[in-house]
N, C-alpha and C positions, 0 to 999 in steps of 0.2 A: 058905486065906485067910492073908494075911501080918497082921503085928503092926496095923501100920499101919490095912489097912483096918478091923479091931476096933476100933481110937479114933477112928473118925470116929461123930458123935454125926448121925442124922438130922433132931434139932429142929436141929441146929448148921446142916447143910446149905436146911433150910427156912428158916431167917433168913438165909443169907447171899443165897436167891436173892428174898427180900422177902417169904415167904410167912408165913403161920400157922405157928405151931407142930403144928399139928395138920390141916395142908392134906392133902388124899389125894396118894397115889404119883403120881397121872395128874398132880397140877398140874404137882409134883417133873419130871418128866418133861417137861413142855408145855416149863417154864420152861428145862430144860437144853438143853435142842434150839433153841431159839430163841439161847442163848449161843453154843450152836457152833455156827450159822449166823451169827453175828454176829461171833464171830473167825475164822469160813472169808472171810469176807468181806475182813474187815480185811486177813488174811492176802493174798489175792487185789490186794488192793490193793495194799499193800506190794513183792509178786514185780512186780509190774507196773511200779511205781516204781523198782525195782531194775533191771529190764529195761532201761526208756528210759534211765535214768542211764548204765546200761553203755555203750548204742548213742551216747549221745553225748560218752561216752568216749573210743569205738573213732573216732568221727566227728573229735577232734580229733585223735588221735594221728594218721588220714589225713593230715588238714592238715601238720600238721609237717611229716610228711614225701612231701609229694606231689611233690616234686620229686625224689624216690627210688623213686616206684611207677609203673609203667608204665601207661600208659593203659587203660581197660578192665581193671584186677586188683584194685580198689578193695571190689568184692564179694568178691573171693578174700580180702584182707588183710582186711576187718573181721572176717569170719570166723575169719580164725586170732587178731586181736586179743582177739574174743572167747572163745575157745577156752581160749587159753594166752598171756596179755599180754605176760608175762614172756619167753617163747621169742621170738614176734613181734619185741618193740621189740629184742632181742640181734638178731635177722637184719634187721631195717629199718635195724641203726645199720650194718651195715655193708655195706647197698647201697651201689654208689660212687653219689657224685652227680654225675650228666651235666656235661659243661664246658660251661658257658655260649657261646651262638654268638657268635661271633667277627663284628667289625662289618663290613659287607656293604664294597664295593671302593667307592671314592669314584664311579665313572663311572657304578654302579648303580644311578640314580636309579628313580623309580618306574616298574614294571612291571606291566599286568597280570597277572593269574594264566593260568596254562594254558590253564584251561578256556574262557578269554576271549578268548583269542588267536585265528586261524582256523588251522586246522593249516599246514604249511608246506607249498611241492609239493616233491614227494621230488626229491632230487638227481641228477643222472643220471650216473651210473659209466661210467666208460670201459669197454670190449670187452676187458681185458687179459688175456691165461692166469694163470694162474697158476704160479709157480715153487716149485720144490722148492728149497729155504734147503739143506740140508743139501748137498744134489746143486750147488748152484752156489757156496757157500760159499768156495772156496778161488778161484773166477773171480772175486771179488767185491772183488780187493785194487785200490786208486785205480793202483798201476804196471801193472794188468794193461789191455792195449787192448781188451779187447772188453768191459769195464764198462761199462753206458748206464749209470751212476746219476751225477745231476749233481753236479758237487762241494757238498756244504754241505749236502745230502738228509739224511743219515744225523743231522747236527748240529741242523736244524731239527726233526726227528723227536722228537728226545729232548726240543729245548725245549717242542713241541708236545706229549707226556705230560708234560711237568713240570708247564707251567705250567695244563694238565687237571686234573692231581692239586689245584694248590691250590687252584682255581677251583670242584673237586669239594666239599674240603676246609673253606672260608671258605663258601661258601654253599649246601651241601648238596643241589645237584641231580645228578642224574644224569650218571655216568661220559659218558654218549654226548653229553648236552646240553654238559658243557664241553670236551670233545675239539673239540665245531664251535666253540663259540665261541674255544678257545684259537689252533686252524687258523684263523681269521680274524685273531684278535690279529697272531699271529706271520705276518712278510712271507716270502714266497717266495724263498730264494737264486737269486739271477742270473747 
C-alpha cells in the first residue's frame, strides 16, 4: 500500500459519494459503480464528439482543396487527413492544380453529347497497299518523276495534325474525333 492510500479516510469517501457515515461497503460499492458508468458514459460521449468534429474537419479540408483531388480519392484523402493532417495538408498543398479549360472555339455552339448522337456510318477507305516509308523514302523527293504524292499533300498533312493537336487541346476530345474534324476544316490542295 502506498502513503497515499493510508490517508484516505472511508467516512471521507462515504460523504463524498452522499452516503452515511456509517453506510455498509455494499452501498460504498452500489454508489461507485453507478459513477463510473456515468463517466464511461460521459467519456463515450465526448470520443464521439471528437470523432464527428474530426470528420468534419477532414470534410472541409476536402473542399478546399477539391480541385486538387481526383475524382473518386475523397475516401482515400479523408483517411489520410484523418490519419496524419499535418503530412496530408504538406502533400495536398503541393498537388498542382489542373489549368482551368480553355474556352470552347467560337463556331462550337451547342452540341449534343455523344451518347445522344446516332453513331456515324463508318467511312469507307480506299483499297490502297500499303508502303514501306523507309523502302520508298529517297523516291519520295517532289524532282523525282515517279512521286504520285500531289504537291501540297505533305503541307496539308502537317496542318491537318496541327490543327488536331489544338482542337484535341482546347476541348478535350479524342485525338481520333479531332483529326476528322480538323480533315474537314482544312481544304484539300489542288
Amino acid at each position: 500500500m502506498s502513503e497515499e492510500d493510508a490517508t484516505i479516510d472511508p467516512k471521507d469517501v462515504r460523504s463524498q459519494l452522499g452516503l452515511a457515515a456509517d453506510a455498509p461497503d455494499a452501498d460504498v460499492i452500489v454508489e461507485l459503480l453507478k459513477l463510473i458508468a456515468q463517466l464511461t458514459a460521459q467519456v463515450e460521449t465526448l470520443t464521439g464528439q471528437a470523432a464527428q468534429s474530426e470528420k468534419e474537419l477532414a470534410n472541409r479540408i476536402l473542399e478546399r482543396y477539391a480541385d486538387r483531388i481526383p475524382a473518386g480519392t475523397e475516401p482515400f484523402w479523408a483517411e489520410q487527413i484523418l490519419a496524419n493532417r499535418e503530412a496530408a495538408l504538406v502533400v495536398l498543398e503541393k498537388l498542382p492544380v489542373p489549368a482551368a479549360p480553355s474556352d470552347p472555339p467560337p463556331d462550337a455552339g451547342a452540341r449534343p453529347p455523344d451518347s445522344a448522337r446516332p453513331p456515324s456510318p463508318p467511312v469507307p477507305r480506299p483499297s490502297v497497299p500499303l508502303r514501306n516509308r523507309i523502302a520508298t523514302a529517297p523516291d519520295a523527293r517532289p524532282d523525282n518523276p515517279g512521286d504520285t504524292t500531289p504537291p501540297g499533300a505533305d503541307a496539308r498533312a502537317v496542318a491537318i495534325r496541327n490543327r488536331a493537336h489544338e482542337i484535341k487541346a482546347r476541348e478535350g476530345v479524342p485525338f481520333l474525333v479531332a483529326f476528322s474534324r480538323a480533315e474537314r476544316e482544312i481544304p484539300e490542295a489542288r
